[in-house]
C-alpha positions in Angstrom: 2.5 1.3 73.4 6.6 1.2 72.8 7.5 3.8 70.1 10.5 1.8 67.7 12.6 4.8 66.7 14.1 3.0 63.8 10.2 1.0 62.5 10.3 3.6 59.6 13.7 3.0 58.4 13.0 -0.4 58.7 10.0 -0.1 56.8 11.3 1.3 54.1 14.7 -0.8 54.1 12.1 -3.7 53.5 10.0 -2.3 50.5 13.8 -1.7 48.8 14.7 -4.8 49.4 11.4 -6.6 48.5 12.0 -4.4 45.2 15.3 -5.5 44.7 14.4 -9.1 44.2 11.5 -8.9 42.7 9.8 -7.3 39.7 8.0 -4.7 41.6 6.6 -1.7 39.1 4.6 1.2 39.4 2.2 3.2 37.3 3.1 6.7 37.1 1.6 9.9 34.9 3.4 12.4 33.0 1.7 15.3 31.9 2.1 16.4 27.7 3.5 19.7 27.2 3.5 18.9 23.4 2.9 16.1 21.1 4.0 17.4 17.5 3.2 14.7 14.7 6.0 12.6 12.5 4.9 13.8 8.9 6.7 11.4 5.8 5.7 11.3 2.6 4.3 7.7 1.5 4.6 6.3 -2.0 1.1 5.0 -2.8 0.2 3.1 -6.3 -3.1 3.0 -7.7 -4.7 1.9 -10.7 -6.0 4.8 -12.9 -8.5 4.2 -15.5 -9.5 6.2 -18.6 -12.6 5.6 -21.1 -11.9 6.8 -24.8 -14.1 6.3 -27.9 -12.6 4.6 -30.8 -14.3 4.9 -34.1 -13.2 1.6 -36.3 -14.4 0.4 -39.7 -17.9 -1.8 -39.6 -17.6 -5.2 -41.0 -19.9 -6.1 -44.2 -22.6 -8.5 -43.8 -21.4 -10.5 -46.5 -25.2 -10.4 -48.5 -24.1 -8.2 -51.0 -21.0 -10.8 -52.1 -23.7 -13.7 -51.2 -26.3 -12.8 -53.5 -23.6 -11.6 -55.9 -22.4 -15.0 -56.2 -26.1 -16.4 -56.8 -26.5 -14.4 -59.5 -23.2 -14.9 -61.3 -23.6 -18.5 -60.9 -26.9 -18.7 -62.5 -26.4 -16.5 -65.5 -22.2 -18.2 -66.2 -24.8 -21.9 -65.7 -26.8 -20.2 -68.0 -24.4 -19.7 -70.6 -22.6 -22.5 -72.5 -22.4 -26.1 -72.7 -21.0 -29.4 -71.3 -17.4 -28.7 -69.6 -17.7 -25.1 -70.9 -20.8 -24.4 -68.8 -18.9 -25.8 -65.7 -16.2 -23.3 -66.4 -19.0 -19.9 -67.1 -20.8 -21.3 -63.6 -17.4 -20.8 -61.8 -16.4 -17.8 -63.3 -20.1 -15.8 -62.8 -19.6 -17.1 -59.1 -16.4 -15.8 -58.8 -17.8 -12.8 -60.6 -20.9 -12.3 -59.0 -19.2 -12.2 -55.7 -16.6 -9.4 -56.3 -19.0 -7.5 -58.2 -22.0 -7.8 -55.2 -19.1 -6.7 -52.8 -18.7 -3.7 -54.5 -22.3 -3.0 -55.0 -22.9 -3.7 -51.1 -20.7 -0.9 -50.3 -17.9 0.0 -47.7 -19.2 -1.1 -44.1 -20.2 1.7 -41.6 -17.8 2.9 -38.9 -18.7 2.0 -35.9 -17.8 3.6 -32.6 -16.6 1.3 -29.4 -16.0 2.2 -26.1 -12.5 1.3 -24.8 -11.1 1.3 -20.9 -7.5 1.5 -20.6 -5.8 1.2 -17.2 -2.2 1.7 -15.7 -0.9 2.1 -12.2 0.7 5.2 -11.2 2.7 6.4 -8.0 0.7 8.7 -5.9 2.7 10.6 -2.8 0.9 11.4 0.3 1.6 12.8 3.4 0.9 10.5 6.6 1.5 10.6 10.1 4.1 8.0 11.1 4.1 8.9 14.9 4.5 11.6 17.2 7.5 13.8 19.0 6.2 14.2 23.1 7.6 16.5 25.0 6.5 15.6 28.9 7.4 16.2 32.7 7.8 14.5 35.1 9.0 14.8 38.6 9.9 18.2 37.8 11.8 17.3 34.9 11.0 17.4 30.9 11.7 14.4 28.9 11.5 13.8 24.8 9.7 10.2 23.6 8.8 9.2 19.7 5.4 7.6 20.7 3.0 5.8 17.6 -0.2 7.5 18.6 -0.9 11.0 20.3 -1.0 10.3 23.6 -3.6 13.2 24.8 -3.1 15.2 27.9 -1.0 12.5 29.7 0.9 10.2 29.5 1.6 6.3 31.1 4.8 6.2 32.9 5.8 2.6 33.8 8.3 2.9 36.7 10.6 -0.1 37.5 13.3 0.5 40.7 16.6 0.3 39.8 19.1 -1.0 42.8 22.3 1.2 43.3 24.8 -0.5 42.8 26.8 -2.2 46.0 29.3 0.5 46.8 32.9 -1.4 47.8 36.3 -0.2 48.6 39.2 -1.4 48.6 43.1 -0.1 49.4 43.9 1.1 46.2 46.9 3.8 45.7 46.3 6.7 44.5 47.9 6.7 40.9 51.8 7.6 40.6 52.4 6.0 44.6 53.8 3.1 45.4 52.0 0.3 47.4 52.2 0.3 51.2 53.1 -3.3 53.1 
């Protein structure tokens, strides 16, 4: 077997090169030294709602005036003659009315149940995300991550080509070029 001093370099000059020109990525973990949560305070509306008992004034029946009316109607018919009876029937209906109103008496009060709602602004503290504090490759690094990551965390690694070093005759600043 011939042993290829340089097959290692070689190796390795290809797996740069291969991730050079292509979008070659590894998976990497970090391990968490401390995730501290993002607290804000959040304006929330809701609807409140109250019950309250209203007492308001009954409403009559309307058999005191009815009957009141009846009776006026027949005694004023009772009473007269001719156009003049016409006029005693209106005026003991009329009469009879007010006066079975009064006799009827005010209506109870009756008591109702109302609901009355509004929305008001409630303020809550939430978690908005979370300050991590994680090393890697022997050094610490600070992320603002949405969720606590746990123990670890997912590294994504992507290779990043140095960039082609050049040179060219350039003076020094302050000299003069050299033909």
């Amino acid at each position: 077997m011939i042993n290829y001093p340089n097959t290692k370099l070689l190796g390795l000059a290809a797996v740069v090169f291969i991730c050079q020109f292509t979008n070659v990525q590894a998976q990497e973990v970090g391990k968490v030294i401390s995730s501290t949560p993002v607290i804000q305070q959040v304006a929330v509306p809701r609807q409140v709602c109250t019950n309250e008992q209203i007492v308001v004034q009954g409403q009559k029946s309307g058999a005191g005036a009815a009957m009141g009316a009846i009776a006026g109607g027949a005694v004023g018919n009772s009473v007269g003659q001719g156009s003049g009876r016409a006029a005693a029937t209106m005026l003991g209906l009329f009469g009879g009315a007010i006066l079975g109103e009064r006799i009827e008496g005010p209506a109870n009060p009756e008591v109702r149940h109302v609901q009355n709602c509004s929305n008001q602004t409630f303020y809550e503290n939430r978690t908005t995300a979370y300050n991590v504090v994680y090393e890697f490759a022997g050094k610490q690094y600070t992320v603002q991550m949405p969720s606590d990551p746990g123990p670890t965390v997912r590294l994504q690694i992507t290779p990043v080509p140095n960039p082609p070093t050049t040179s060219f005759n350039v003076p020094p600043p302050g000299s003069a070029p050299r033909f």
